[in-house]
Backbone atoms as SQL, in Angstrom:
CREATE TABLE atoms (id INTEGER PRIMARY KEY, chain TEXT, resi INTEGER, resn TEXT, atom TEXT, x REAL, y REAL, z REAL);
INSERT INTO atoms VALUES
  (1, 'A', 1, 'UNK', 'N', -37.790, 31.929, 73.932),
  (2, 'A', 1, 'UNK', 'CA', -37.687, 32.402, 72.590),
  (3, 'A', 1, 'UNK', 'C', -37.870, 31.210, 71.654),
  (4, 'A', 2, 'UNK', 'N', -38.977, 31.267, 70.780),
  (5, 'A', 2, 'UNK', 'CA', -38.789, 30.070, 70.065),
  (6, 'A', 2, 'UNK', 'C', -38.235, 30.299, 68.543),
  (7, 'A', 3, 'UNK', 'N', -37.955, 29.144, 68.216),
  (8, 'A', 3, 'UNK', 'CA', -36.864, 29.374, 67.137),
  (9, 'A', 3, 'UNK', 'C', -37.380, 28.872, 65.483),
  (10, 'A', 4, 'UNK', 'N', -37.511, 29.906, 64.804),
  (11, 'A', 4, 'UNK', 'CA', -37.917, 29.742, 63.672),
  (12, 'A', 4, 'UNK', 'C', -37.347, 28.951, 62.570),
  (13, 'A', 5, 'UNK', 'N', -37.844, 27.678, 62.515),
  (14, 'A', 5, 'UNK', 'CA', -37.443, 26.755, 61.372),
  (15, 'A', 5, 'UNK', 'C', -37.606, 27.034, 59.926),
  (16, 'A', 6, 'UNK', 'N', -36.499, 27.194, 59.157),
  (17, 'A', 6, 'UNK', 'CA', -36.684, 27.208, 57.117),
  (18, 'A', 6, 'UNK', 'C', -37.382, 25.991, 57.306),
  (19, 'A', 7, 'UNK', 'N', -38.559, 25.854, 56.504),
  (20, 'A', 7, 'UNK', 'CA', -38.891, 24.728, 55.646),
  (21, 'A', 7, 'UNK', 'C', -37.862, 24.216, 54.399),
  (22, 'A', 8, 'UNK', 'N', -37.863, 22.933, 54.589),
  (23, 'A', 8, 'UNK', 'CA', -36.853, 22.611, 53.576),
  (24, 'A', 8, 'UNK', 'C', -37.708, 22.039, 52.120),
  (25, 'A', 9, 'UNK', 'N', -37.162, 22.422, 50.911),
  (26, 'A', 9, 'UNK', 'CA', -37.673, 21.936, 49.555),
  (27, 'A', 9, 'UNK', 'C', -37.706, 20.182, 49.554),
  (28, 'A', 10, 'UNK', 'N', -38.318, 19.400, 49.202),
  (29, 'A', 10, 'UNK', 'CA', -38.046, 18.151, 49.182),
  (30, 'A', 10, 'UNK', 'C', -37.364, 18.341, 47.992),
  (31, 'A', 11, 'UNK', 'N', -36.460, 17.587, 47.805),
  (32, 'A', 11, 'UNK', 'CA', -35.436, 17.059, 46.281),
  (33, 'A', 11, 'UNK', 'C', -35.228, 15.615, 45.691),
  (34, 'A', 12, 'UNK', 'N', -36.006, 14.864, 46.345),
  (35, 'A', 12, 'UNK', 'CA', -36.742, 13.651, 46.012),
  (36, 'A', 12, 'UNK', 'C', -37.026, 13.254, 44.877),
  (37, 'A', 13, 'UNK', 'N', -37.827, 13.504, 44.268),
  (38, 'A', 13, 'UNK', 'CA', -37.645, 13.757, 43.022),
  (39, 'A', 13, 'UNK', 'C', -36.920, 14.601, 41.832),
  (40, 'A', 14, 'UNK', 'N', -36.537, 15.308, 42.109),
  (41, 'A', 14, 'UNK', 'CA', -35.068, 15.784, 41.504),
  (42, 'A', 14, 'UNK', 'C', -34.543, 14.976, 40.946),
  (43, 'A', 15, 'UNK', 'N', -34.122, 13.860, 41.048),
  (44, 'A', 15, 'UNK', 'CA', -33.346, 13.341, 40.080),
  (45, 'A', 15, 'UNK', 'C', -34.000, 12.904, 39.009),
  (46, 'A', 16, 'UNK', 'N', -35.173, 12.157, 39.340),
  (47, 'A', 16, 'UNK', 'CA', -36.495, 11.272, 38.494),
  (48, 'A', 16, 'UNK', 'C', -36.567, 12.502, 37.343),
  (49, 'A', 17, 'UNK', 'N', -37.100, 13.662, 37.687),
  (50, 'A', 17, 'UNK', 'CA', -37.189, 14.670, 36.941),
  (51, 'A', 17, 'UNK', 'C', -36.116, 14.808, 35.917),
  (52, 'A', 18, 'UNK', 'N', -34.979, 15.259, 36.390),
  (53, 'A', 18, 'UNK', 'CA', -33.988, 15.379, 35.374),
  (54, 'A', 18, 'UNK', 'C', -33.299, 14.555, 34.802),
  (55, 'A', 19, 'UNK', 'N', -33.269, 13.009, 35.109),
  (56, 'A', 19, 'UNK', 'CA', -33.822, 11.908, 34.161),
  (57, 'A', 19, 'UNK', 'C', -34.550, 11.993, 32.816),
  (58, 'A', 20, 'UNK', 'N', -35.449, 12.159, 33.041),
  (59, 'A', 20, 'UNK', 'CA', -36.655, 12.318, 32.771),
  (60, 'A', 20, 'UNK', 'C', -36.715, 12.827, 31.229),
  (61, 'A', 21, 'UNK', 'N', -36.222, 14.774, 31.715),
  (62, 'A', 21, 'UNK', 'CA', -35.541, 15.732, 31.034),
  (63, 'A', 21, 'UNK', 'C', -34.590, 15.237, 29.875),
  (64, 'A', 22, 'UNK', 'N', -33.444, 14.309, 30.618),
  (65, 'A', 22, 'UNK', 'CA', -32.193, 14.120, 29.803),
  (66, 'A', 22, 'UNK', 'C', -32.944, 13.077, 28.675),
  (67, 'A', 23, 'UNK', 'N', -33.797, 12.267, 29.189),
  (68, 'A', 23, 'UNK', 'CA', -34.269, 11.348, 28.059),
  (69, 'A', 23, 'UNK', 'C', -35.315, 11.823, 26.940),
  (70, 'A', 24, 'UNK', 'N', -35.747, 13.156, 27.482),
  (71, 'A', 24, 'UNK', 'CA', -36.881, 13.447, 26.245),
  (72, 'A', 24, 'UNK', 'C', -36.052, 14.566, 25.489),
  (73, 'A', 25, 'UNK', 'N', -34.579, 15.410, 25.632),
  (74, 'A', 25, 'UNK', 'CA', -33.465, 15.685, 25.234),
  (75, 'A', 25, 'UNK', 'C', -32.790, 15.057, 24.077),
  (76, 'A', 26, 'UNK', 'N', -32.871, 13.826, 24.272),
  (77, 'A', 26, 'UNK', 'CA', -32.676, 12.610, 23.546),
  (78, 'A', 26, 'UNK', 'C', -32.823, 11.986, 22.683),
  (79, 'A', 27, 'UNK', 'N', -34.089, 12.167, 22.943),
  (80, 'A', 27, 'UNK', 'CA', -35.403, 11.311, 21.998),
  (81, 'A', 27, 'UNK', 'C', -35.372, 12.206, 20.855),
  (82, 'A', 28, 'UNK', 'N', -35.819, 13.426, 21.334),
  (83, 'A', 28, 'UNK', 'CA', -36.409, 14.431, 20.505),
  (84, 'A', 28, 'UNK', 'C', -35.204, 15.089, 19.498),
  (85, 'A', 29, 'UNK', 'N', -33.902, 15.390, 19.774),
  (86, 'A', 29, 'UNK', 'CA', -32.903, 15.891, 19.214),
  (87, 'A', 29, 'UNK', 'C', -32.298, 15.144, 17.976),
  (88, 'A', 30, 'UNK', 'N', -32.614, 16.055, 17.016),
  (89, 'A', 30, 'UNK', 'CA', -32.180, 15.223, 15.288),
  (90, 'A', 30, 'UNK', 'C', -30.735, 15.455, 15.611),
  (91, 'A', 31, 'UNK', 'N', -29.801, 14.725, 14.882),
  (92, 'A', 31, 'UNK', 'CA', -28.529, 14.494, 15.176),
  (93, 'A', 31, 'UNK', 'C', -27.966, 14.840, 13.224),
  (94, 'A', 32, 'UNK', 'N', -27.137, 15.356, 12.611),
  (95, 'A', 32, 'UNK', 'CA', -26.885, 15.546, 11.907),
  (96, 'A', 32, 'UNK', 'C', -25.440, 14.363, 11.524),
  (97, 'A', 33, 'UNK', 'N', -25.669, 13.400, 10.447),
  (98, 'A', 33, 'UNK', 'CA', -24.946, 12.329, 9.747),
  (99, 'A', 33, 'UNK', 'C', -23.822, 12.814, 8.640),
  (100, 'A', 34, 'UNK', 'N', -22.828, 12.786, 9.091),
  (101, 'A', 34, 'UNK', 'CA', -21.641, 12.990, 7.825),
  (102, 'A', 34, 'UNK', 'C', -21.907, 12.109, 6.760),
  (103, 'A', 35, 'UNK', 'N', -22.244, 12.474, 5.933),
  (104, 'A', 35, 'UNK', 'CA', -22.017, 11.829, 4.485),
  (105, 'A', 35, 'UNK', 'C', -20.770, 11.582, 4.177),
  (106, 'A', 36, 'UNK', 'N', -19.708, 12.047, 4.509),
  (107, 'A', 36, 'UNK', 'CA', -18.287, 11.611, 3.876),
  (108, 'A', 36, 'UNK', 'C', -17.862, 12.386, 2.963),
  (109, 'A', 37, 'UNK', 'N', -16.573, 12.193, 2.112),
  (110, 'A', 37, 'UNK', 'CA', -16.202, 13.130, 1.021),
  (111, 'A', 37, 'UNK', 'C', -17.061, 12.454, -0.135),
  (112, 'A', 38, 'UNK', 'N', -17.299, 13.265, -0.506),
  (113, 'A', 38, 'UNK', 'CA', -17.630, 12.590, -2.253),
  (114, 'A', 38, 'UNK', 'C', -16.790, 12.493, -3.327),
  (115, 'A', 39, 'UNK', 'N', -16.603, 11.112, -2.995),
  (116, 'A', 39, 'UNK', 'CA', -15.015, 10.874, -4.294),
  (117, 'A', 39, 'UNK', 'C', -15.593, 9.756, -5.331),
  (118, 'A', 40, 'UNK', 'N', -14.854, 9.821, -6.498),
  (119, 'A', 40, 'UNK', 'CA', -15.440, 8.304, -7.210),
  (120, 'A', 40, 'UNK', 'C', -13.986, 7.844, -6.995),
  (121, 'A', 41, 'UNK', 'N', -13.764, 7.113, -7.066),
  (122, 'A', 41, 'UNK', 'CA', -12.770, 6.176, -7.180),
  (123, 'A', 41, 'UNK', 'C', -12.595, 5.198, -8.494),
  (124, 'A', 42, 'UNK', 'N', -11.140, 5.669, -9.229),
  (125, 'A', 42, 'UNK', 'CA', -10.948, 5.194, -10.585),
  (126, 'A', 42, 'UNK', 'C', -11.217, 3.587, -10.812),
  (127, 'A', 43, 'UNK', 'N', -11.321, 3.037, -11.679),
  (128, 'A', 43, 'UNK', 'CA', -11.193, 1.704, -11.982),
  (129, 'A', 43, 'UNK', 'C', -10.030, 1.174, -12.371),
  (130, 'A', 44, 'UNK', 'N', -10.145, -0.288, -11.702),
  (131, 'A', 44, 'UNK', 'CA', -8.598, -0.892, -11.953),
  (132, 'A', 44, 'UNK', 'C', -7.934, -0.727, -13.465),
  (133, 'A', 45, 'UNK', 'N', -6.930, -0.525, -13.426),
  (134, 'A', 45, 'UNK', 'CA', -6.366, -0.611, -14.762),
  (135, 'A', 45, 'UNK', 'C', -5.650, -1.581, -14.969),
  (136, 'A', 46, 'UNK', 'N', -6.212, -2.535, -16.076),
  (137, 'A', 46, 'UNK', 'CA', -5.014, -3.406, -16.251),
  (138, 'A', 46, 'UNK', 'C', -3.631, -3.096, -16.569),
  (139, 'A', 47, 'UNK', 'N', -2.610, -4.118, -16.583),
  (140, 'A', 47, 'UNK', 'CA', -1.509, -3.496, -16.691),
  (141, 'A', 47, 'UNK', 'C', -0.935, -4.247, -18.494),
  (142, 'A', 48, 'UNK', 'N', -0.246, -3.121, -18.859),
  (143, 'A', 48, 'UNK', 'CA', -0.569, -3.507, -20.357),
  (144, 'A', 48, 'UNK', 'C', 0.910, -4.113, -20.604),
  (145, 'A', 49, 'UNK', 'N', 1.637, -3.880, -20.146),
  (146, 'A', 49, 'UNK', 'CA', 3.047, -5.089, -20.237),
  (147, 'A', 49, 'UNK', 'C', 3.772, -5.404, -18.845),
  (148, 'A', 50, 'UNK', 'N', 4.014, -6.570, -19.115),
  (149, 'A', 50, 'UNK', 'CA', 4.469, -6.634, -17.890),
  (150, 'A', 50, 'UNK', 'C', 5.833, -6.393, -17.610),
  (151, 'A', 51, 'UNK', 'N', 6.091, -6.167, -16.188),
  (152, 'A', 51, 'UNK', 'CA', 7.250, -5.198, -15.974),
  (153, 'A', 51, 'UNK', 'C', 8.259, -5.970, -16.051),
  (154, 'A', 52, 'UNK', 'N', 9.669, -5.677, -16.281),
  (155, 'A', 52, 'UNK', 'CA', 10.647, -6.907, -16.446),
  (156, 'A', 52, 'UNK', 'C', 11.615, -6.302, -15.393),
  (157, 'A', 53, 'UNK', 'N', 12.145, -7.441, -14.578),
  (158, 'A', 53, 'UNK', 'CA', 13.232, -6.841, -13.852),
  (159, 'A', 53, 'UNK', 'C', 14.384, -7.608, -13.696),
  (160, 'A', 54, 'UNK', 'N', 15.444, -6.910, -13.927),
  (161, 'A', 54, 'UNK', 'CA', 16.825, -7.822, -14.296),
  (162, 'A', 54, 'UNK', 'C', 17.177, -8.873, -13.146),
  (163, 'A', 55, 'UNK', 'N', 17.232, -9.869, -13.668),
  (164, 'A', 55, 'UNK', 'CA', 18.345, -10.589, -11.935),
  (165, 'A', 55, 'UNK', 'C', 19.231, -10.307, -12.285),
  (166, 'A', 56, 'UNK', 'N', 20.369, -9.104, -12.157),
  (167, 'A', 56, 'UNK', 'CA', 20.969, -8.886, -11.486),
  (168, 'A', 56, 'UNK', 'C', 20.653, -7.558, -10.413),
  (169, 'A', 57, 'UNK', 'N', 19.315, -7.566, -10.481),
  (170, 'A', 57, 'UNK', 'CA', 18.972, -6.210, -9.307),
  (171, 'A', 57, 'UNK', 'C', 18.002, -6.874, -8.503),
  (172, 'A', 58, 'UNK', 'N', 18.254, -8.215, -7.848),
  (173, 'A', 58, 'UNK', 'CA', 17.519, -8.866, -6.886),
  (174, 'A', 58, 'UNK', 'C', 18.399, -9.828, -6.290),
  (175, 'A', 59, 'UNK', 'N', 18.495, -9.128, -5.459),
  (176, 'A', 59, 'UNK', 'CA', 19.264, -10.032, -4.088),
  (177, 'A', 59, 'UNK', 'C', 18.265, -10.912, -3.271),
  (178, 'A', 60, 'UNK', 'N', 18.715, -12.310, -3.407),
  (179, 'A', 60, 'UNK', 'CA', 17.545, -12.828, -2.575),
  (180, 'A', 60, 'UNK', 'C', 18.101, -13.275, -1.165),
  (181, 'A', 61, 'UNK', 'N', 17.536, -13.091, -0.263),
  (182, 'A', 61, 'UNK', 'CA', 18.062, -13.369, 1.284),
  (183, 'A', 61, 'UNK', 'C', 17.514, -14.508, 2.049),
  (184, 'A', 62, 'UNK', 'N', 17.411, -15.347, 2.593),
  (185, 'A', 62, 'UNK', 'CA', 16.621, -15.844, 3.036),
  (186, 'A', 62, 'UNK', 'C', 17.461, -16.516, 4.346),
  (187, 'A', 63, 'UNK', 'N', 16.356, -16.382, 5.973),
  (188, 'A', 63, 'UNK', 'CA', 16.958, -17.367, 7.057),
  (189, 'A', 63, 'UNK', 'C', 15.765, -18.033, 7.221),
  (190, 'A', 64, 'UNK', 'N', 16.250, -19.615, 7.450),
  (191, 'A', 64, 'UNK', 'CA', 15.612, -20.812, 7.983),
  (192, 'A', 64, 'UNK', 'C', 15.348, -20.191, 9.666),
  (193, 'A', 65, 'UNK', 'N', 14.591, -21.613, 10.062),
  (194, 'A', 65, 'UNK', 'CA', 13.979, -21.830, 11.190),
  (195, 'A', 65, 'UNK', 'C', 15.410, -21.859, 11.999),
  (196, 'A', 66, 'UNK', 'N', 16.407, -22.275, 11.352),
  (197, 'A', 66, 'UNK', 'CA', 17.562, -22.748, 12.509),
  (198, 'A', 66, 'UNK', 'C', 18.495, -21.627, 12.185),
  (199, 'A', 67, 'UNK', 'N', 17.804, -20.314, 11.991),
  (200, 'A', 67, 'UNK', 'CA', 18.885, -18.994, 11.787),
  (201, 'A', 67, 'UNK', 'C', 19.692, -18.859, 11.167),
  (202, 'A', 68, 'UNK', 'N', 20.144, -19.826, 9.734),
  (203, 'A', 68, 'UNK', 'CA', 20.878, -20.451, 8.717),
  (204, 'A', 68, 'UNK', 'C', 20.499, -19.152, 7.499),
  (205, 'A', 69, 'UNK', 'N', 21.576, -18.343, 7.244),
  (206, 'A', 69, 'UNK', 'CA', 21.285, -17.993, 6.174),
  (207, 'A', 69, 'UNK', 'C', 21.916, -18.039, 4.585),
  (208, 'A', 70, 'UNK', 'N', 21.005, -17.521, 4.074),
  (209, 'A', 70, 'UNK', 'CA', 21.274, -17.893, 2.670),
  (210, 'A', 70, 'UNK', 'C', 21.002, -16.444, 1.722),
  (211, 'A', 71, 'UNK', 'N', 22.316, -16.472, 0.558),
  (212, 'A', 71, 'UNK', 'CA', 22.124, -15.300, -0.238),
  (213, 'A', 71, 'UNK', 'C', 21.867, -16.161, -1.368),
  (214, 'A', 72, 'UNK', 'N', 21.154, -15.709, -2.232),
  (215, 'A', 72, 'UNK', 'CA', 20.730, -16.170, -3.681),
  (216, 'A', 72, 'UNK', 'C', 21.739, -18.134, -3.618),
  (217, 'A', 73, 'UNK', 'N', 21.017, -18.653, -2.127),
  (218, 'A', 73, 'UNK', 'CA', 20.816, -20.313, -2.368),
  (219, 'A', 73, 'UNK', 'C', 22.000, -20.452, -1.956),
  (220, 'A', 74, 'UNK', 'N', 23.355, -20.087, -1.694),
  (221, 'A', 74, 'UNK', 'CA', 24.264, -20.542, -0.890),
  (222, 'A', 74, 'UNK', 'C', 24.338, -20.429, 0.579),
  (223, 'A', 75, 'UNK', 'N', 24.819, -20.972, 1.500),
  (224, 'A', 75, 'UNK', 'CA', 24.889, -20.684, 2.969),
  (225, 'A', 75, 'UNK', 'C', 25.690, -20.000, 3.335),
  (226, 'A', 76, 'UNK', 'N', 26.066, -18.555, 3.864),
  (227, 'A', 76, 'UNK', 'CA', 26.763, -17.714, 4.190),
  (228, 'A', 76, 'UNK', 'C', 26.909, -17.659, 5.506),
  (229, 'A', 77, 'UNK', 'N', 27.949, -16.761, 6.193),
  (230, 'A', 77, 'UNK', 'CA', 27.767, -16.374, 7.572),
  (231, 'A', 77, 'UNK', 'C', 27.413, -14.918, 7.676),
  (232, 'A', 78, 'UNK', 'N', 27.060, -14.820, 9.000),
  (233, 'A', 78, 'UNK', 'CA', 26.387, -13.452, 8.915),
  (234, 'A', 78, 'UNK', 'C', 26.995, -12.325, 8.488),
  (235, 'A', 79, 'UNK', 'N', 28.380, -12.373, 9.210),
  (236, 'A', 79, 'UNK', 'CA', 29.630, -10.771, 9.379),
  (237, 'A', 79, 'UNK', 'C', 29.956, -10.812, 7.885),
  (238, 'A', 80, 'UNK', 'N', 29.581, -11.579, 6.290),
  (239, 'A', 80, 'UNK', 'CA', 29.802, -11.445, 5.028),
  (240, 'A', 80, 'UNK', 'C', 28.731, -10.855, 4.588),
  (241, 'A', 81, 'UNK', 'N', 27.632, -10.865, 5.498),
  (242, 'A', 81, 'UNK', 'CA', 26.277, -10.609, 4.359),
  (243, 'A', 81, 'UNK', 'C', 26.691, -9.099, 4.377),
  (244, 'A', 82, 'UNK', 'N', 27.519, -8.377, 4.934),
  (245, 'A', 82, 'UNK', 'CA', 27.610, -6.726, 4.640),
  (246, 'A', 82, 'UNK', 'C', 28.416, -6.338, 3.504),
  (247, 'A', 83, 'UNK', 'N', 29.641, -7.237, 3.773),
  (248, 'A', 83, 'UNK', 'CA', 29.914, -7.008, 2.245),
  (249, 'A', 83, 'UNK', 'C', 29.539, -7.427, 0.881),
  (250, 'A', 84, 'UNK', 'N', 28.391, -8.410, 1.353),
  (251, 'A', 84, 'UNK', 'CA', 27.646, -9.178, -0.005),
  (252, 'A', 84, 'UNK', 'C', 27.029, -7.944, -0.810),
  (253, 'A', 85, 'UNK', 'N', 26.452, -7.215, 0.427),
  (254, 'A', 85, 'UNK', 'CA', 25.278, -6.430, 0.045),
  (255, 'A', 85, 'UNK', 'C', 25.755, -4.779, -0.152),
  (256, 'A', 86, 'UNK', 'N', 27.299, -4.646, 0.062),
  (257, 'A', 86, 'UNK', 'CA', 27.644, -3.483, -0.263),
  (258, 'A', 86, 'UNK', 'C', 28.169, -3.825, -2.196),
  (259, 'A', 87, 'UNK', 'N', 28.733, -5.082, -2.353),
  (260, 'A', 87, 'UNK', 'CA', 29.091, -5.243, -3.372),
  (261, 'A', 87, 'UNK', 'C', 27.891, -5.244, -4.382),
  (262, 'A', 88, 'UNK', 'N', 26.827, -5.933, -3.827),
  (263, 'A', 88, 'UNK', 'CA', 25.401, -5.866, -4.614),
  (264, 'A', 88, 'UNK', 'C', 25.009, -4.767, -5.174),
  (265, 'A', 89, 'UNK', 'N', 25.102, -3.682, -3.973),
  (266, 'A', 89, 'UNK', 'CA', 24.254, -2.443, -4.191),
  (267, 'A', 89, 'UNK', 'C', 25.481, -2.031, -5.147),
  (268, 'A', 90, 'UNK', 'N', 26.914, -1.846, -5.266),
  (269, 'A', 90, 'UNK', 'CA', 27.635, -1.102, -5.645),
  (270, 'A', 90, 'UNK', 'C', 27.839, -1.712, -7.529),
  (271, 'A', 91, 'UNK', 'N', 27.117, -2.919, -7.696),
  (272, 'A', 91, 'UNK', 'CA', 26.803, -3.322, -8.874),
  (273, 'A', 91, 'UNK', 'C', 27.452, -2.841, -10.051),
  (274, 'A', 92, 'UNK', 'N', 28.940, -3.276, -10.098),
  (275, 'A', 92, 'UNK', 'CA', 29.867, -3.026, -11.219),
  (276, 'A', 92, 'UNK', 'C', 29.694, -1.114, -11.345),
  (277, 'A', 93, 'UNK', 'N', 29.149, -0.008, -10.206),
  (278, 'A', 93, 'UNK', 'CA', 29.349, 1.199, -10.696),
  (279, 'A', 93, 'UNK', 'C', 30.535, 1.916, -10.476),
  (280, 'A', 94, 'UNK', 'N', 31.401, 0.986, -10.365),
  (281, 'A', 94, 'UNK', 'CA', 32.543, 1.755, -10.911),
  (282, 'A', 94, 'UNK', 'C', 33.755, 3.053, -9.015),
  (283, 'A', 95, 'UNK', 'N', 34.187, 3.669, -9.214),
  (284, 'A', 95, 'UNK', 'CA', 34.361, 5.266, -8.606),
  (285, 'A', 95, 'UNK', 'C', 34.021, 6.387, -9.200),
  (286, 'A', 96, 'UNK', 'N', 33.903, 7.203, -8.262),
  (287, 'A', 96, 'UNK', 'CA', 33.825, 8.862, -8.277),
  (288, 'A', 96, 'UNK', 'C', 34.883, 9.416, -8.980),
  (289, 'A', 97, 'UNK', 'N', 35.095, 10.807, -9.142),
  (290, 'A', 97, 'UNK', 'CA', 36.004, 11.770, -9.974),
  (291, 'A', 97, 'UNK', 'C', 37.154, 11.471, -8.652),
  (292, 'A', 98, 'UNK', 'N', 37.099, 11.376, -7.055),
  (293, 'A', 98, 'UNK', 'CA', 38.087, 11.262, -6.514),
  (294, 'A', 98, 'UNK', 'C', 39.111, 9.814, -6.125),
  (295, 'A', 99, 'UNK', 'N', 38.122, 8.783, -6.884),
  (296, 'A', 99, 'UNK', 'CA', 38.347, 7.371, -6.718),
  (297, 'A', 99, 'UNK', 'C', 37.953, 6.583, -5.252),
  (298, 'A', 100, 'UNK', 'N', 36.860, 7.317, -4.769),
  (299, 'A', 100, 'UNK', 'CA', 36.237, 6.489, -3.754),
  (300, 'A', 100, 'UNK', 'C', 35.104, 5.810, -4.275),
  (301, 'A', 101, 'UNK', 'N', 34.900, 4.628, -3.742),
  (302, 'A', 101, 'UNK', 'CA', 33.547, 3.727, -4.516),
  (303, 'A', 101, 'UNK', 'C', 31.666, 4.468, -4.992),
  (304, 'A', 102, 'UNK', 'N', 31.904, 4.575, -5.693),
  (305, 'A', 102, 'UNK', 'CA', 30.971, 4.734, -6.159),
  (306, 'A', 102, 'UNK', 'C', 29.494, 4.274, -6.071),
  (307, 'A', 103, 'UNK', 'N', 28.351, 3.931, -5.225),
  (308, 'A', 103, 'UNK', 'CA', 27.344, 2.903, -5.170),
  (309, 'A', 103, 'UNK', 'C', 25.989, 3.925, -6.050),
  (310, 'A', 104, 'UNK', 'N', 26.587, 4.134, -7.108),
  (311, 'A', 104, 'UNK', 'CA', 25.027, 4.703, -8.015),
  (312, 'A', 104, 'UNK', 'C', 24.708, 3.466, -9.570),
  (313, 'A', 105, 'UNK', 'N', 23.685, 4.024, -9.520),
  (314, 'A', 105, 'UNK', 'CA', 23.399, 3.029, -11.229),
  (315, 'A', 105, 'UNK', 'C', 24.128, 3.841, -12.287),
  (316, 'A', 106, 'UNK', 'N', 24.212, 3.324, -13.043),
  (317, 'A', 106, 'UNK', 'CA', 25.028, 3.792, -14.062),
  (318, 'A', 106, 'UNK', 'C', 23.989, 3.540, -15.240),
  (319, 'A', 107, 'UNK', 'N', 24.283, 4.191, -16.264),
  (320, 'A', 107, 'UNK', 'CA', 23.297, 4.797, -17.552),
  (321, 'A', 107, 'UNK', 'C', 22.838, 3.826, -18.150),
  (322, 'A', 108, 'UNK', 'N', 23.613, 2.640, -18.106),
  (323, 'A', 108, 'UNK', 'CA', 23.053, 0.966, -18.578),
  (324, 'A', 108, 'UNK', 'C', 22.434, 0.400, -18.044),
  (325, 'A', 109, 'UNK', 'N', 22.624, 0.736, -16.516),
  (326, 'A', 109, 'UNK', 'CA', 21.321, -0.242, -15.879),
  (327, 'A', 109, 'UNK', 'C', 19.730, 0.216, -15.493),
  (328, 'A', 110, 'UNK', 'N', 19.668, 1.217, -16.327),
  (329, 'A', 110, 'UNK', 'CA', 17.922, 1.742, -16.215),
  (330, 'A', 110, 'UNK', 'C', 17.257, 0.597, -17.000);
């Protein structure tokens, strides 16, 4: 009995081909470019006075290289800078209607 062989497709080129394909895919395909929003964008404005700000609403802080710190130029230790800066923020405003501290601005210091 002899036995009947499929011929097989060569696929050899198969790939070359669809290569080929993917590059003239490529070539040929317009690609559509976002332009972006279209905004103008205002021009600088100068600033027509300049802003004034009280020292007493600037706490200055500063640590050195050797972890040394400093509130507005004296040398402090660290476990004070909390109450430096609760007393700062709380800036002469006074208490509440129940007499607990108060830390808001008050009508004079706008």
């Amino acid at each position: 009995m002899s036995r009947n062989e499929l011929p097989e497709i060569n696929a050899g080129s198969m790939a070359d081909i669809a290569f080929l394909l993917l590059i003239f895919f490529l070539v040929t395909t317009t690609m559509e470019v976002d332009s972006g929003i279209l905004r103008k964008i205002p021009q600088k404005q100068a600033i027509s006075k300049p802003i004034l700000i009280k020292e007493k609403n600037i706490l200055e802080i500063i640590i050195n290289k050797n972890n040394e710190l400093f509130v507005d130029g004296e040398m402090i230790e660290q476990k004070d800078l909390k109450q430096i800066a609760i007393d700062f923020i709380d800036n002469g405003g006074g208490t509440d209607k129940n007499g607990n501290p108060c830390y808001c601005l008050m009508e004079n210091d706008y």
